[in-house]
Structure formats: structure tokens, C-alpha cells
C-alpha positions in Angstrom: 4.2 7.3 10.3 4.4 9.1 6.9 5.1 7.5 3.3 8.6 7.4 3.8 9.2 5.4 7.2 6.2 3.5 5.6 8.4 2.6 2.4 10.9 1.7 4.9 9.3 -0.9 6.9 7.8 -2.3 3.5 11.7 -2.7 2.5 12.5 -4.6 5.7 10.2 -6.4 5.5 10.6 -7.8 2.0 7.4 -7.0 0.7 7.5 -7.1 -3.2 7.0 -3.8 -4.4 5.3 -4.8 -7.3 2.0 -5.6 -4.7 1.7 -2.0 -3.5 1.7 1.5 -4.8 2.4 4.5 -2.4 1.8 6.9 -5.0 -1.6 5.8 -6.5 -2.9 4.8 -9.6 -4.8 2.0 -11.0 -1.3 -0.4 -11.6 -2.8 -4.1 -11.8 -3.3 -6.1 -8.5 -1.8 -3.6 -6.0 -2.7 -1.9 -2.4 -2.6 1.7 -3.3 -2.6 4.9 -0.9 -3.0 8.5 -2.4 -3.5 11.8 -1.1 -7.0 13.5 -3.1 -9.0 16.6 -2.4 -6.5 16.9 1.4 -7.8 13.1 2.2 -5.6 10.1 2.1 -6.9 6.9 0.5 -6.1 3.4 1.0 -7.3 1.1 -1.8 -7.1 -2.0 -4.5 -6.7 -2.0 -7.9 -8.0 -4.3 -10.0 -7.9 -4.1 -13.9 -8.0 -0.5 -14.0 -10.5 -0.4 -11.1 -10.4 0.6 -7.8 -12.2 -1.4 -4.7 -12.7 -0.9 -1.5 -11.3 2.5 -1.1 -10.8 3.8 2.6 -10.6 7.2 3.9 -8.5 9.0 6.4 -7.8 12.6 7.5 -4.2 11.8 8.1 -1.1 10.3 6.4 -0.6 8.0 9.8 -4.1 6.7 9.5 -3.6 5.3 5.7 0.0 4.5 6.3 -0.9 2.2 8.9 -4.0 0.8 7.5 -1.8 0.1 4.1 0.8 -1.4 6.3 -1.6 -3.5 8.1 -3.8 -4.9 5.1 -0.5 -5.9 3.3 0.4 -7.8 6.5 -2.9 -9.2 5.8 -1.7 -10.9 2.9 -0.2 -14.2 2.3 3.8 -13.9 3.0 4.1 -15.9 -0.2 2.2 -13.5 -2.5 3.6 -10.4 -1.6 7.1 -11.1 -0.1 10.3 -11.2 -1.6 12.5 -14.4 -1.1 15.6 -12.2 -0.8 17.2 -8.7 -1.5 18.9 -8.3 -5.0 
């Protein structure tokens, strides 16, 4: 899996987009993945802070371990009610 048939399955799946980030950062509240120094990174931001950062060698690994923490979550904190 890469970021795009990630971003896919995140869109079928309703999840609000405004809980992850698949291009970094420190945005409030999210699950972030990154690629830094040739190394993906799966993390959470919190109030410009990041916790609990993961590492992986591949884009497969962190796409799946994003995938599978946001699955994690509570449907009714991270999912959308319906497409607009």
C-alpha cells in the first residue's frame, strides 16, 4: 500500500480528514505519517507536539500502521456521517 491507495481507503471509509495528516506536520489532534531522512513515520500531534512516533523502512509498513491505529479510533470521533 502507498499514500495514495491509503487516502483511498480513508475516503471509503469516511474517515474525517480533519483526524489524519498524510503529509506531516504538527496540525492539532491528528495521526500523521511523513517520510524523513529515507524513513517513514507514523505519529500524533498534539498542540504542536509530536507523540509516540513509529518507524518503518517502508511506505507499506506506515501506511498500514496509520490505517490501523485510525481504525483504532472511535467511529464517532473520526468518521464522517456522510459524503458532501
Amino acid at each position: 500500500m502507498n499514500k495514495i491507495e491509503l487516502k483511498r481507503i480513508l475516503d471509503e471509509e469516511l474517515f474525517n480528514p480533519a483526524v489524519y495528516s498524510l503529509d506531516g506536520g504538527l496540525q492539532n489532534d491528528r495521526l500523521c505519517l511523513s517520510e524523513e531522512r529515507n524513513q517513514w513515520c507514523v505519529y500524533y500531534t498534539e498542540r504542536g507536539e509530536r507523540y509516540d512516533d513509529q518507524w518503518f523502512r517502508s511506505e507499506g509498513d506506515a501506511c498500514e500502521e496509520l490505517l490501523r491505529r485510525l481504525r483504532e479510533l472511535p467511529p464517532s470521533q473520526t468518521r464522517l456521517t456522510s459524503v458532501k
